[in-house]
N, C-alpha and C positions, 0 to 999 in steps of 0.2 A: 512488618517484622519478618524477618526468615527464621522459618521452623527449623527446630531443634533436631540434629540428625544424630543416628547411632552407625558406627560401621560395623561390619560383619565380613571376617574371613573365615572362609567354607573349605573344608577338606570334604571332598567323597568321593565314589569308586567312579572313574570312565565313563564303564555303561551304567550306570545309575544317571548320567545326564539327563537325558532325554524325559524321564518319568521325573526329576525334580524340577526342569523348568518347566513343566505343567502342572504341580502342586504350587510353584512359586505366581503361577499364571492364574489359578484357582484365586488363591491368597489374594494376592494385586496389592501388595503393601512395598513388597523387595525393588530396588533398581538396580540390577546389576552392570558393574561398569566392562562400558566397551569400549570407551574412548581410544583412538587411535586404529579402529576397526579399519584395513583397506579391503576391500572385497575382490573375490577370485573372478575369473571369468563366468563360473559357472553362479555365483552370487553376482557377479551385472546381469546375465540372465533373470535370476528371479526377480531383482529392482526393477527390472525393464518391462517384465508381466506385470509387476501390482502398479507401477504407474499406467498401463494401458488398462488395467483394472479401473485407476481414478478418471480417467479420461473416460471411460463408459460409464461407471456409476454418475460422471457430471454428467455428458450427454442427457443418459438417461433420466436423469430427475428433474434438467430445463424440458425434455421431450413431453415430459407426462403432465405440464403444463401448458402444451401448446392444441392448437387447435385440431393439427393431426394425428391426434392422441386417442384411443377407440379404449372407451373407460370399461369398456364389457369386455375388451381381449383374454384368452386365456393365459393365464401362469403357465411357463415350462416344469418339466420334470424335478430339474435342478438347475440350481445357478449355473454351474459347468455349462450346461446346456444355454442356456438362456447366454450365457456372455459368449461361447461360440456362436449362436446364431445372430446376439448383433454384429461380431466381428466381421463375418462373413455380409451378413446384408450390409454394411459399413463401408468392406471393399467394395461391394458390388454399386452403392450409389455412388463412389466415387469412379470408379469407372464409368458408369452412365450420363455422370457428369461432365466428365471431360472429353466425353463423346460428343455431349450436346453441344458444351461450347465447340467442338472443331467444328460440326453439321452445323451449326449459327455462324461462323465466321466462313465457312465454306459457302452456304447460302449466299452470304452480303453481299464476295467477291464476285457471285455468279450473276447475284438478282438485275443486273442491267443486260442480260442476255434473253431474257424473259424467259414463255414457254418454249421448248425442240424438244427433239427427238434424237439421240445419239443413231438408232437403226433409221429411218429417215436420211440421216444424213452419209450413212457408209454406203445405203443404195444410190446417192446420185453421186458418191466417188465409184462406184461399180459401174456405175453406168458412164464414166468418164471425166464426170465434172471435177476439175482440180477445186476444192473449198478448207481457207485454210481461218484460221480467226485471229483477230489482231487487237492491241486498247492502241491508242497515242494520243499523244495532247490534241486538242481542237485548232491550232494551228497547224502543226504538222500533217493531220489529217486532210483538214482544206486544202492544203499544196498536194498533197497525195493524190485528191479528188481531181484537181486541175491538170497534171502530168500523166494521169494515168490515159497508156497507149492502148489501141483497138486491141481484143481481144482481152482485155484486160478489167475485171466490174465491181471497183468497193462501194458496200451496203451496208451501209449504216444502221445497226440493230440498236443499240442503246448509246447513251452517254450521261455523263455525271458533268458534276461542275469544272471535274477536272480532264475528265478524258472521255476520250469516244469510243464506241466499241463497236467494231464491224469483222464483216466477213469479207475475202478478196477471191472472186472466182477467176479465175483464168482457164484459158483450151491449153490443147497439150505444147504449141509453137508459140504464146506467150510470156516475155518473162518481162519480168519488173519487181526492180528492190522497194522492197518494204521496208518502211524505217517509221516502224513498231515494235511492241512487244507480244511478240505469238504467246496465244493461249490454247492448249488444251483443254476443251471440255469435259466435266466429270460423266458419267453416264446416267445421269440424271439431271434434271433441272432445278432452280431454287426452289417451285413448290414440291418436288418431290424429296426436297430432302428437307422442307418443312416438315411434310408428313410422316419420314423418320422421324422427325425431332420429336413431334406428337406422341408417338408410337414409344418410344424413350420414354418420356416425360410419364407417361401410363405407369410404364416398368418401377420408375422411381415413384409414383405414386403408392404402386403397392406393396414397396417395401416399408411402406410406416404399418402395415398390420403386425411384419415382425419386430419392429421395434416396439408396439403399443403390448407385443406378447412381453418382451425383454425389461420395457420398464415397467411391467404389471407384476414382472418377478427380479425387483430391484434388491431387495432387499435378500434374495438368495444370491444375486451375486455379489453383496456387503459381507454376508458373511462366507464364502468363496474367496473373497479378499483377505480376509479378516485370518483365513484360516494361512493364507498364502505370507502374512505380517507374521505371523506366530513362528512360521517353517524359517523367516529368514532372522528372527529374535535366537531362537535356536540354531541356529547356525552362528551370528556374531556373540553368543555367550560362548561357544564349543571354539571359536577360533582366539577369543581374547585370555580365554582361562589358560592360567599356568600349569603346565603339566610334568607331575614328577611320576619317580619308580616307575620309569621305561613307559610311560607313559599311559599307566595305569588307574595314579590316580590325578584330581585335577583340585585346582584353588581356587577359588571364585571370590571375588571381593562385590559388598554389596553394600546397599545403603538404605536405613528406612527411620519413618519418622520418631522420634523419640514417644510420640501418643499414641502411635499402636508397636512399637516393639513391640511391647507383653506376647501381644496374638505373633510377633515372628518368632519370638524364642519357642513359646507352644510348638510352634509346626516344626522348629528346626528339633527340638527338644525329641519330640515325638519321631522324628523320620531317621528311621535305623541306618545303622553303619556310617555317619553322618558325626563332625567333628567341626566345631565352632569357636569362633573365640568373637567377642563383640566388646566394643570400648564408644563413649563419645567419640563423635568429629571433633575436629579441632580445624583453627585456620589455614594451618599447613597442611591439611588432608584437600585432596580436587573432591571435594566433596558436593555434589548435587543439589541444585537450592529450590526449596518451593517458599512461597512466598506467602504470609499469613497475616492478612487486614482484617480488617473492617469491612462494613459494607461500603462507605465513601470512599475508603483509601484504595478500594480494590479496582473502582473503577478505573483509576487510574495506571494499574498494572497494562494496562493496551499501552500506554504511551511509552512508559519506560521500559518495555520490553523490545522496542524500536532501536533502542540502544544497547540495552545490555544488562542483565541478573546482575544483581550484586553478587563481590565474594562472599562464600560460607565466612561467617563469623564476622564478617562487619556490619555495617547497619543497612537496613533498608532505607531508604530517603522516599518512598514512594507515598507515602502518611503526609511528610515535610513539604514534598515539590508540586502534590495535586492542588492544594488551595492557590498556589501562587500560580500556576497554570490556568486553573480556573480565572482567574484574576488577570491575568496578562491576556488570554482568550481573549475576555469582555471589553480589555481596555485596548485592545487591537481593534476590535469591529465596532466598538464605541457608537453604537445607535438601538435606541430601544426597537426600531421596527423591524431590524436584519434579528437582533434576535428574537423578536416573537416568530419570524419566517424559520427558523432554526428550531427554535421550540416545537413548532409544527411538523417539522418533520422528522424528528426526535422520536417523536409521539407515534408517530406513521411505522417508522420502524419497529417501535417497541412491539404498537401492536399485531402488526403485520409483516415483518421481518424475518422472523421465527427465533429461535434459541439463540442460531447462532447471530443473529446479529441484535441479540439482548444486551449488553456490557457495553456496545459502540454507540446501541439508540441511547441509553442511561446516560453514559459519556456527553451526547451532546445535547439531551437534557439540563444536565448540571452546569454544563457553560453556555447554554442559550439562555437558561433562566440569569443567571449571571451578569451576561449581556445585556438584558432587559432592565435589570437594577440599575448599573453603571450608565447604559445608554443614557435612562432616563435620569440620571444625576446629572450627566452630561449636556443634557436640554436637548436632545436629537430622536426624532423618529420619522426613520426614515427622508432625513433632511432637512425639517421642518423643525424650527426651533420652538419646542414647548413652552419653554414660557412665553409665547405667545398669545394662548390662552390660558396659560394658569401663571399670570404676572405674580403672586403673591408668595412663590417659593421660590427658596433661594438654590439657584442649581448651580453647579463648577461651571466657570470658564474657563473650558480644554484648551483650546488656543492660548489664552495670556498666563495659565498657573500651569497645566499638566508638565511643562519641561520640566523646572525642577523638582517637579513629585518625582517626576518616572528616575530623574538620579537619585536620590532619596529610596525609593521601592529599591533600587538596584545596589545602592549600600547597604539595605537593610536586610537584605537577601544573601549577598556578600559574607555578611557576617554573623547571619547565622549559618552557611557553609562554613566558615572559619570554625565557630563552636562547636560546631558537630566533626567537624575534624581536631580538633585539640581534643574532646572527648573520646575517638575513637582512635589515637595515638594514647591519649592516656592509659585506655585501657589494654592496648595492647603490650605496649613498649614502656608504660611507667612513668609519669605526670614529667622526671627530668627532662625528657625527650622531647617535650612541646615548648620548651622555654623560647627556642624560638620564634616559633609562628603566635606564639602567647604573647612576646613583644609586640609584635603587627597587629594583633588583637585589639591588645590595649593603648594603643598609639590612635588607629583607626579608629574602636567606640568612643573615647575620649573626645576626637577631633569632631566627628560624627556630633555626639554632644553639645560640645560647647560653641562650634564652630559652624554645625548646618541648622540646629533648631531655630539659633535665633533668628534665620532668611526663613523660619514659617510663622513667626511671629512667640515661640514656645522658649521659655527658657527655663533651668534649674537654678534656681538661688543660691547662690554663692559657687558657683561652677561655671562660669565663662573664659574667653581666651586671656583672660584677665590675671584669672585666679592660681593663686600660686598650688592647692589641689592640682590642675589641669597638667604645670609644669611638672610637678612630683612626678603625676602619671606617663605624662610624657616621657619623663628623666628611665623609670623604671621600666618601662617598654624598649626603649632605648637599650638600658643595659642587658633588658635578656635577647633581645635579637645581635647582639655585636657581640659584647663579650661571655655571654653563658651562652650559647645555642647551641654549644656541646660539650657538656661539661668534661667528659672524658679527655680532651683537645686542648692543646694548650692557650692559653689566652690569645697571646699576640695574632695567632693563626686562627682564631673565634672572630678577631678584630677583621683582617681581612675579609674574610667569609663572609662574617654580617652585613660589611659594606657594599661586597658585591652581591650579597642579596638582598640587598635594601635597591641597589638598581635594578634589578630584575623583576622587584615587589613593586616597587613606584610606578613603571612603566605597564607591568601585569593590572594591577587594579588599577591605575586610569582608564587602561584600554576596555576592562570588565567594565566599569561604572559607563563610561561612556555608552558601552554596546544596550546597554539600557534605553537611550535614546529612540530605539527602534518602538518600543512602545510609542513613544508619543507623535513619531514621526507615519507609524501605521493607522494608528487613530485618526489624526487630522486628515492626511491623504484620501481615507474613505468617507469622512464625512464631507469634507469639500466636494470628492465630486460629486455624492449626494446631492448638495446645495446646488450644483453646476446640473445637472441633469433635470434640476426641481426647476432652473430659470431657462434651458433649454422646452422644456413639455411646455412652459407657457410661454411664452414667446416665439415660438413656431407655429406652434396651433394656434395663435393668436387670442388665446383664453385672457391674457393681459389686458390686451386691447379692446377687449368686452364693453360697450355703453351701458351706460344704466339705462333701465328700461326694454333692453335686446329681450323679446317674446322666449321662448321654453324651447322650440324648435331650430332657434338660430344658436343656442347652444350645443347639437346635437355630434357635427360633425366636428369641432374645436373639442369637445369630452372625448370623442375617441379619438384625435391625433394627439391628445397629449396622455392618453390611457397609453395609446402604444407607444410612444417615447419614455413616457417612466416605467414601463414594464419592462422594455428593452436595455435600458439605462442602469436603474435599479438591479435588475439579473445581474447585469456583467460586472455590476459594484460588489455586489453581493457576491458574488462568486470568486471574484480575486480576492475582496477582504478577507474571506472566509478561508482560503487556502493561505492566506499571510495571517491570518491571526489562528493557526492550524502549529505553520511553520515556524515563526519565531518564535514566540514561547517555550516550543521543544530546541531551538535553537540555544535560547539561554539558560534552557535547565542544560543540558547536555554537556555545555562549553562552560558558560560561570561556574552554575551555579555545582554542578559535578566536580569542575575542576578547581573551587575553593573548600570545599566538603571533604577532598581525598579521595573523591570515588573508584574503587575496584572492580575492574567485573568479572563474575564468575567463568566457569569453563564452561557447566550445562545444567539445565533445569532438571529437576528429579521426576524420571519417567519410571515407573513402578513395570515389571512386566506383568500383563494383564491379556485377559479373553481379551481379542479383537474385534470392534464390527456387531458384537453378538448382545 
């Protein structure tokens, strides 16, 4: 359900800002609206500090988990401090880095040159020797070695696969063209500018004592952030507020829960020279939604927040669309053994993930167990059809029944969208206003009734395509989608309308029911190649082919090729099912089932201004 909000419009003096949003901050019950906030240059400035703020506090907290992390390091003075000195050691190992790599790809180019001496070699150009250095292909080279005239001496120092590398000496009355590419030598050789590298690498080594100081004082630069979030709240309250009387005093409009007003009126009540006026929200206010379940229902808050808050004042659907979410999950990966594999690691997260990722391990707790139920109604673990060994219960054949479940699930999902939108048209705009979509309604459960139960063998007595009831209902759905669907409207022009919405309805829910389909077609896909991968491991490894009687040890090597084909197999099954029974699910709440509900979404969730960080 979406909590019940109260609005609040604030008069008070200019300079009085500054001291109210840190009582409002104290508080942490207010949101005050900023929407449509553009920020100055000197506001992308402070954006652009507290994002290099989260980029060190991330660093920092994978850092103080790694192995060059020094757990005895000292805390800095202050966070200020502590986040200048990573910033600084941060430049300084990226420049040390992209040092190394030039000194590493410098080395490469040189290493077919071996050891020299650059002074070595300027003394026997002093002393007259013309010595110049060359690469060229290995052909080129050998004809070079064959034409080269007296006086003239290539020497072969190194070569690669692809080219050769020599030096060509000549006297001063020698000449002969070269047809290479002259190289300059650096003034050092590859092992010396190894030994740089070394020398480097030292440098970056000892800059993790200042990082192990920076993230041993993490948590003063969270609140150094924290305080830098508050400086720019203050600032987008100061730029969105209305400003009257030459700009003296200001408006502030805000918003808070209707279960703690009481505590906002108190502090507005209490805080001098200070003028209020407070009313319910209503649907027409952009009013800020938080969002108030269950513990089940809430889990599901991660998913439908992917898409969008409901508007203030209509329903929440997140209660409605988690079961069937869960349920479409299951019947997408459709095998008890992928989700015990899920289950497990559900579990891993919950309890080794930390806080934040509590809600997402719960999340895939509730649809692995899920998984596991369905799988195993389904006769599948991990490929292997259960009944098997337990011949004696009766499991679903996914394959020859699940198609027309899964249209079945998708009409009945349909329309409860449909009722939750006639409900929440009724309550807006007044039961006339759905006579409409109430026609398709009752046209749709009727047919649904009389028309789909009896293909599951289920029927209502005296209600079939038969029964004159069915017609009535029919006839009556009929008339409010043509001639009432707006009573205001004149008939004839109701008649049109209906018609053309009845083509637009017919074509819209075929294409909805059908998209259902994706359930049963994601099901079968994963548990096939399950089955495919289960006659692959044997049949390669030849586990098949087994005589009876083969000794303990001639099993050995057949167990582990077909260990490692169904682990390999298995993973990669598991891993796309698992991101297609992830995706379509939220596919068909999103698009159906959203878009037969009426779903609205809000403008923005209710952020209270509060201490940051601290």
């Amino acid at each position: 359900m979406i909590s019940k909000m109260i609005r609040y419009d604030i008069v008070l003096f200019a300079g009085e800002q500054e001291r109210f949003v840190d009582e409002l901050r104290e508080l942490g019950l207010v949101d005050i609206t900023t929407t449509g906030w553009e920020p100055s240059e000197g506001d992308r400035a402070l954006l652009a500090e507290i994002e290099s703020y989260n980029k060190a506090i991330d660093y920092l907290t994978g850092f103080a988990s790694s192995a060059e992390y020094n757990a005895s390091a000292m805390v800095y003075a202050t966070g200020a401090e502590a986040y200048e000195c990573y910033e600084a050691a941060r430049a300084e190992r990226q420049r040390i880095q992209q040092e190394i790599a030039r000194l590493e790809k410098q080395a490469e180019e040189i290493a077919p040159w071996g050891r020299y001496s650059i002074k070595d070699i300027e003394n026997l150009i002093a002393k007259g020797v013309n010595i110049r250095f060359f690469t060229a292909q290995h052909a080129v080279y050998e004809r070079m070695l064959r034409e080269a005239p007296e006086g003239v001496t290539l020497s072969e120092v190194g070569r690669t696969q692809s080219y050769v590398y020599f030096a060509v000496i000549t006297t001063d009355a020698a000449s002969f063209a070269i047809d290479g590419q002259e190289v300059r030598l650096p003034q050092v050789d590859s092992e010396g500018l190894r030994a740089d590298i070394k020398r480097l690498e030292a440098d970056n080594k000892a800059l993790n004592e200042i990082f192990s100081r920076s993230a041993a004082s993490v948590q003063m630069i969270v609140a150094e952030r924290g305080a830098l979030k508050e400086q720019l709240q203050g600032l987008k309250v100061g730029a969105m507020a209305q400003r009257e009387a030459d700009g003296n005093l200001l408006i502030l409009e805000g918003w808070a829960e209707a279960d703690t007003a009481d505590k906002v009126d108190a502090m507005l009540a209490a805080y001098p020279n200070l003028i209020y006026d407070r009313r319910d929200a209503t649907i027409d206010d952009e009013a800020p939604v938080k969002l108030k379940n269950n513990k089940f229902a809430r889990l599901f808050e991660l998913i439908g927040a992917m898409y969008a808050l409901p508007k203030y004042g209509t329903l929440d659907l997140t209660a409605i669309f988690g079961p069937f979410y869960m349920l479409f999950f299951a019947i997408c990966l459709c095998d008890a053994g992928y989700g015990l594999v899920l289950l497990l690691v559900g579990l891993a997260l919950l309890f080794k993930g930390g806080e934040s990722m509590r809600q997402a391990a719960l999340l895939s707790i509730v649809c692995a167990s899920a998984t596991v139920a369905f799988g195993f109604y389904a006769n599948s673990f991990f490929g292997v059809a259960i009944s098997d060994y337990a011949p004696v219960i009766k499991f679903l054949d996914f394959q020859q029944d699940f198609f027309s479940i899964s249209l079945a699930i998708g009409v009945f999902q349909i329309l409860v969208g449909m009722a939750i939108n006639i409900y929440m048209q009724t309550k807006l705009f007044g039961f006339t206003s759905t006579f409409g979509l109430l026609g398709w309604f009752i046209i749709l459960l009727s047919g649904s009734l009389a028309l789909g139960l009896p293909m599951f063998g289920i029927g209502i007595p005296g209600f079939d395509a038969s029964s004159p009831v069915f017609y009535v209902l029919l006839g009556i759905g009929a008339l409010l989608m043509t001639v009432l669907n707006n009573i205001k409207r004149n008939p004839l022009v109701n008649i049109g309308a209906g018609l053309w919405d009845a083509y637009n309805n017919i074509t819209g829910l075929l294409s909805d029911v059908l998209s259902y389909i994706r359930l049963f077609a994601i099901g079968l896909s994963g548990g096939v190649l399950a089955q495919v991968f289960n006659s692959l491991a044997m049949g390669l490894s030849g586990m098949g082919d087994m005589a009876p009687g083969t000794p303990w040890y001639g099993y050995i090597v057949p167990v582990i090729a077909a260990s490692i084909i169904l682990l390999i197999g298995h993973g990669i099954n598991l891993f796309m099912s698992a991101i297609s029974s992830f995706v379509h699910p939220m596919r068909l709440t999103f698009v159906e089932f959203y878009k037969n509900a009426g779903f609205e979404m809000g403008q923005r969730s209710f952020d209270p201004l509060r201490k940051m960080d601290k």
